[in-house]
C-alpha positions as CSV (number, residue, x, y, z in Angstrom):
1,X,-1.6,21.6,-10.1
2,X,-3.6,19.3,-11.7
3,X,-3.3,15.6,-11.2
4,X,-4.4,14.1,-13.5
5,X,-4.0,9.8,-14.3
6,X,-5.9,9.8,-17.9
7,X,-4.6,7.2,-20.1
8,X,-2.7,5.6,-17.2
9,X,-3.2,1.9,-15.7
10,X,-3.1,1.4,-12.0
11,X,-2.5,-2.1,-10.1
12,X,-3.1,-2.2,-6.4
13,X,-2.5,-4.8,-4.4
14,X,-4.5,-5.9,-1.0
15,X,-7.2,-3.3,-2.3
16,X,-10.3,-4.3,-1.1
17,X,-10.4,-2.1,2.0
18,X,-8.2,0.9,3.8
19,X,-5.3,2.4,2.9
20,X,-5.7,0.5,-0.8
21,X,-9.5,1.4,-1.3
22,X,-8.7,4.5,-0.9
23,X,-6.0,5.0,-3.1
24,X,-7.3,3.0,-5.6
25,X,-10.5,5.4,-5.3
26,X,-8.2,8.2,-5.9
27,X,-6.6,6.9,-8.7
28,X,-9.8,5.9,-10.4
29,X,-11.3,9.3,-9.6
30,X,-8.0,10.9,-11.7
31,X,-9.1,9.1,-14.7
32,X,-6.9,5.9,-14.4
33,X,-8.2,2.6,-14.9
34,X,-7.4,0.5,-11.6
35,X,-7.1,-3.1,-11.2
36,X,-7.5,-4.1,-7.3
37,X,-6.4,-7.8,-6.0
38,X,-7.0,-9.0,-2.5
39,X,-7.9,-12.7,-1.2
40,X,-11.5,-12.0,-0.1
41,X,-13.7,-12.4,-3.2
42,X,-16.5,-11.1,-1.4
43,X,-15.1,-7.8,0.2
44,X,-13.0,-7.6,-3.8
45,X,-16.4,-7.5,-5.2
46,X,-17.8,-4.8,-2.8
47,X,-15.2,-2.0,-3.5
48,X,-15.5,-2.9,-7.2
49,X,-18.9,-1.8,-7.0
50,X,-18.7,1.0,-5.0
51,X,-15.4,2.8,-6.7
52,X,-16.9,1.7,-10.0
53,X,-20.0,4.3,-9.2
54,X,-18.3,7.2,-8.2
55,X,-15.7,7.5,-11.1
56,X,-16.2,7.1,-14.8
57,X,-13.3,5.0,-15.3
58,X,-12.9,1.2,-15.2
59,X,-12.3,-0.8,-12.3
60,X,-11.5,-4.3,-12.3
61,X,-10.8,-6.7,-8.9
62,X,-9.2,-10.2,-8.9
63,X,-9.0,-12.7,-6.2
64,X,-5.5,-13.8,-5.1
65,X,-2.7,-14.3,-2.8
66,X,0.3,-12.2,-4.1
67,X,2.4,-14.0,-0.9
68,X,2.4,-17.0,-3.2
69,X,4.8,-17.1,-7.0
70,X,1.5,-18.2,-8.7
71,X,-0.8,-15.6,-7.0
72,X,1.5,-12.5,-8.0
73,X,2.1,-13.9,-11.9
74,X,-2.3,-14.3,-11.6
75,X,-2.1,-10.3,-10.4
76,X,0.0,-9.3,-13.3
77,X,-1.5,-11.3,-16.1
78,X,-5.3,-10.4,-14.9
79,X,-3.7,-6.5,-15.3
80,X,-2.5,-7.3,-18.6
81,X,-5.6,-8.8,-19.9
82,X,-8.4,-6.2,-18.4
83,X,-5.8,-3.1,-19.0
84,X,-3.1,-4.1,-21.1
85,X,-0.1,-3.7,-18.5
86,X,0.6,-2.1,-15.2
87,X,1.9,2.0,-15.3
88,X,1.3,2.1,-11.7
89,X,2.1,-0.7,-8.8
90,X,1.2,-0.2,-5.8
91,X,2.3,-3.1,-3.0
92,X,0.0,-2.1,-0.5
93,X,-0.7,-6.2,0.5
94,X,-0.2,-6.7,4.3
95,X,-1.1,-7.7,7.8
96,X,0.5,-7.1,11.0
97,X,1.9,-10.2,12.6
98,X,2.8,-9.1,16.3
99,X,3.9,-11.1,19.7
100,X,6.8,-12.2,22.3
101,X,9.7,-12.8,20.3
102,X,10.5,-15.9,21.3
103,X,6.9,-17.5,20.6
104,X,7.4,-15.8,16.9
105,X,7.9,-18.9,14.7
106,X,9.4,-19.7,11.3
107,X,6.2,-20.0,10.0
108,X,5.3,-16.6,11.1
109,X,8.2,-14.9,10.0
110,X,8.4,-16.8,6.7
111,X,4.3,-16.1,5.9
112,X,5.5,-12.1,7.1
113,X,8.5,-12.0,4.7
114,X,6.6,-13.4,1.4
115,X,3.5,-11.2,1.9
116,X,5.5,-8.0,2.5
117,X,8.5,-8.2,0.7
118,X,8.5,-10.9,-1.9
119,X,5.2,-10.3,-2.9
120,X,6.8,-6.4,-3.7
121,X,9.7,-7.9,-5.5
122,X,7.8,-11.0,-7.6
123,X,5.4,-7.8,-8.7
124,X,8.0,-5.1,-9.5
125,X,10.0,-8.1,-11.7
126,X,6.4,-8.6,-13.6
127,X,5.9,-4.6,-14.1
128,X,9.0,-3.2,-14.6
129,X,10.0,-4.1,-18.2
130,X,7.3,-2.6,-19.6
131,X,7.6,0.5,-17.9
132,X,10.9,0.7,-19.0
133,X,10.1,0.3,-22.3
134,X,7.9,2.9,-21.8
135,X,10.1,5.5,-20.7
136,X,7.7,6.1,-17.2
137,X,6.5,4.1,-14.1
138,X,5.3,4.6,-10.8
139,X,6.3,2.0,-7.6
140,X,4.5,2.8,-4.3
141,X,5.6,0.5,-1.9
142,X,3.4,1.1,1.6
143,X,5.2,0.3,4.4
144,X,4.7,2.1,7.8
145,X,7.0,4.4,10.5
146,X,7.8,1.2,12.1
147,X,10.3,0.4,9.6
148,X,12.0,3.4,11.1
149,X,11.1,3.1,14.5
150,X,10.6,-0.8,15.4
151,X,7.9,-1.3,18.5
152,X,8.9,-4.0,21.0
153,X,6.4,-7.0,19.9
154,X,6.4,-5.9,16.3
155,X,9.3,-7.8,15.3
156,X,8.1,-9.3,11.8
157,X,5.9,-6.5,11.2
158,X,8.7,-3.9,11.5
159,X,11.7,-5.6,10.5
160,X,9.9,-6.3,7.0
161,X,8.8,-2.9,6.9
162,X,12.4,-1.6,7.2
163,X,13.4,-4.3,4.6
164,X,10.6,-2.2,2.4
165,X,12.4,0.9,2.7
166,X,15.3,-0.4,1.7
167,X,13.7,-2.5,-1.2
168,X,12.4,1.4,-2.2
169,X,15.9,3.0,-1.9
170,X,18.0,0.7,-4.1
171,X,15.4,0.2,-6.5
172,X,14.7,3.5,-7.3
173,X,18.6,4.1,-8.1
174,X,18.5,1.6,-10.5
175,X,15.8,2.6,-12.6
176,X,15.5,6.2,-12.4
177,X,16.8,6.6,-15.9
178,X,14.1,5.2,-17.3
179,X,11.5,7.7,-16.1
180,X,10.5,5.1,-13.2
181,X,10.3,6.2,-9.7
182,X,9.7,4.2,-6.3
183,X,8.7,5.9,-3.3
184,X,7.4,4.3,0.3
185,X,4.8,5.9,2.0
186,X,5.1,5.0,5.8
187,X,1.8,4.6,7.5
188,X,1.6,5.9,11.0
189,X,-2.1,6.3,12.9
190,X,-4.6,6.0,9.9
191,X,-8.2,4.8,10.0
192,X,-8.9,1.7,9.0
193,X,-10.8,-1.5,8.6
194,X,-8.1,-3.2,11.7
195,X,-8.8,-0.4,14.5
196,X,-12.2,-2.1,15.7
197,X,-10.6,-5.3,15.9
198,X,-7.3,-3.6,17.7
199,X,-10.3,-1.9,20.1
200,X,-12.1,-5.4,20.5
201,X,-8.4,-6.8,21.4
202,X,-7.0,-4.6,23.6
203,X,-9.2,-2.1,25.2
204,X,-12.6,-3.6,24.7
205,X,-13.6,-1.9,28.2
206,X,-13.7,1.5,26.4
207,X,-15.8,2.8,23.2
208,X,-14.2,2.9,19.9
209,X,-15.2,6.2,19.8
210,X,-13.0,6.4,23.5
211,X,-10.3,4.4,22.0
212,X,-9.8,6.0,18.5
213,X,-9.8,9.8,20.8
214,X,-7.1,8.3,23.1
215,X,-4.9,6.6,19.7
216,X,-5.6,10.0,18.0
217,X,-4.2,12.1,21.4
218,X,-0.7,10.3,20.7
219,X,-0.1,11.9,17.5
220,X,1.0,15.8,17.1
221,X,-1.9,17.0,15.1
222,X,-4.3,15.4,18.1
223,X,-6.5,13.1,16.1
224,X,-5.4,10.1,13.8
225,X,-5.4,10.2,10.4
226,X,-8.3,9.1,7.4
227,X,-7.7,6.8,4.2
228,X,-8.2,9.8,1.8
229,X,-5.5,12.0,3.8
230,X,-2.9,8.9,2.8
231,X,-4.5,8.6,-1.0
232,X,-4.2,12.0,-1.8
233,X,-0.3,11.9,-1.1
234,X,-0.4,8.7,-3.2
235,X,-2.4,10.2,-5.9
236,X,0.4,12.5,-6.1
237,X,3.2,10.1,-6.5
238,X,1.5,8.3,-9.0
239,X,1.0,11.7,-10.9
240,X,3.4,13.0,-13.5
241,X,3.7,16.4,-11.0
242,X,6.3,14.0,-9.0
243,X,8.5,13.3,-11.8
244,X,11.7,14.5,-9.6
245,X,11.1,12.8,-6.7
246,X,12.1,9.4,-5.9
247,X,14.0,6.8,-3.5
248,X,11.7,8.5,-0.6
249,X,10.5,7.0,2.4
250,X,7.5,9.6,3.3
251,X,5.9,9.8,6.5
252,X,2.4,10.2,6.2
253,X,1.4,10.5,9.8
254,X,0.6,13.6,11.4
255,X,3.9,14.0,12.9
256,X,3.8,10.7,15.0
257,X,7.4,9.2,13.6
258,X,10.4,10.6,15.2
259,X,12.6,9.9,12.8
260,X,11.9,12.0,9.4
């Protein structure tokens, strides 16, 4: 099975580093042309450079907030003008907001909910009548396995996420018969760019090294898992080979989520 993403144009938000490098890496590598957006011009520029030399096709990064209106039409339009539209979205924008309940504010649930989910919606709105027109579309929406297993002090984090799922489910019902499909991937234990600053916060008497073994020790498959493990399920996905599935929420995390 070959999968292949020539001809095909890629938007992937919050892309700079992690799970969205990665995936955008993948993409790229498959032959699609990738757009990446994410608030940090300076990280942005980075991975634009370093996808851009290991695959021949283009990469392009822009610089904004998709939790703002403006920010997600600046997405969009800079995807239309660098590729000509948007076959494959992929709201992979987020943080994780975490803390007592009751010192969670407004603020903090409002900046949670526009950055997860409306960011998601405003960017599906923008990409979805042209894939409809075109008779095919891809919408990843990354979300994690605490949308299906909430963590006490998570609240914003994992409530959203479950929001997420269900964003994915109804979605995908609507426009399945225009060759459009929208899956979640749900995040569990995966390598990224926040682990040394969860080691620095919460067990900074250890080594990474100690702290990543003991995270790792949690999960099934005994070790936690890396950014291209969780691209190459997205590369997928995005392909044409997964023209039959859809209105999934797929764990991709060794085993670690209860809850299938």
């Amino acid at each position: 099975m070959q999968l292949n993403l020539d001809g095909k144009r890629a938007l992937v938000t919050g892309g700079s580093q992690g799970l969205g490098k990665a995936m955008a890496q993948a993409f790229a590598s498959a032959g699609a042309e990738v757009l990446i957006c994410a608030r940090r011009p300076d990280c942005l520029d980075q991975a634009v450079k370093e996808i851009d030399a290991s695959s021949s096709a283009a990469v392009y990064g822009v610089s904004v907030d998709v939790s703002t209106v403006d920010g997600c039409a600046m997405a969009f339009q800079a995807a239309v003008d660098r590729m000509g539209g948007v076959d494959i979205l992929v709201n992979n924008a987020g943080r994780a907001t975490e803390g007592p309940f009751e010192s969670l504010t407004d603020e903090a649930w409002q900046d949670d909910l526009d950055l997860k989910i409306f960011a998601a919606i405003r960017l599906c709105r923008h990409v979805l009548p042209s894939m409809r027109q075109n008779g095919w579309g891809r919408i990843l929406n990354v979300v994690s396995t605490g949308g299906k297993t909430p963590n006490p002090g998570a609240a914003p984090t994992d409530v959203w996420r479950a929001a997420g799922i269900a964003l994915t489910k109804s979605l995908a019902g609507e426009v399945a018969k225009h060759g459009i499909t929208v899956n979640a991937l749900c995040t569990g234990k995966i390598l990224s760019e926040q682990w040394p600053r969860i080691h620095a916060k919460k067990a900074p008497d250890i080594s990474y090294d100690a702290f990543v073994a003991r995270i790792g020790a949690t999960v099934p498959m005994g070790r936690m898992g890396r950014p291209e493990e969780f691209a190459a399920f997205a590369l997928f996905l995005a392909s044409p080979a997964s023209s039959y599935i859809t209105g999934t929420a797929v764990n991709v995390d060794g085993g670690f989520c209860p809850i299938p």
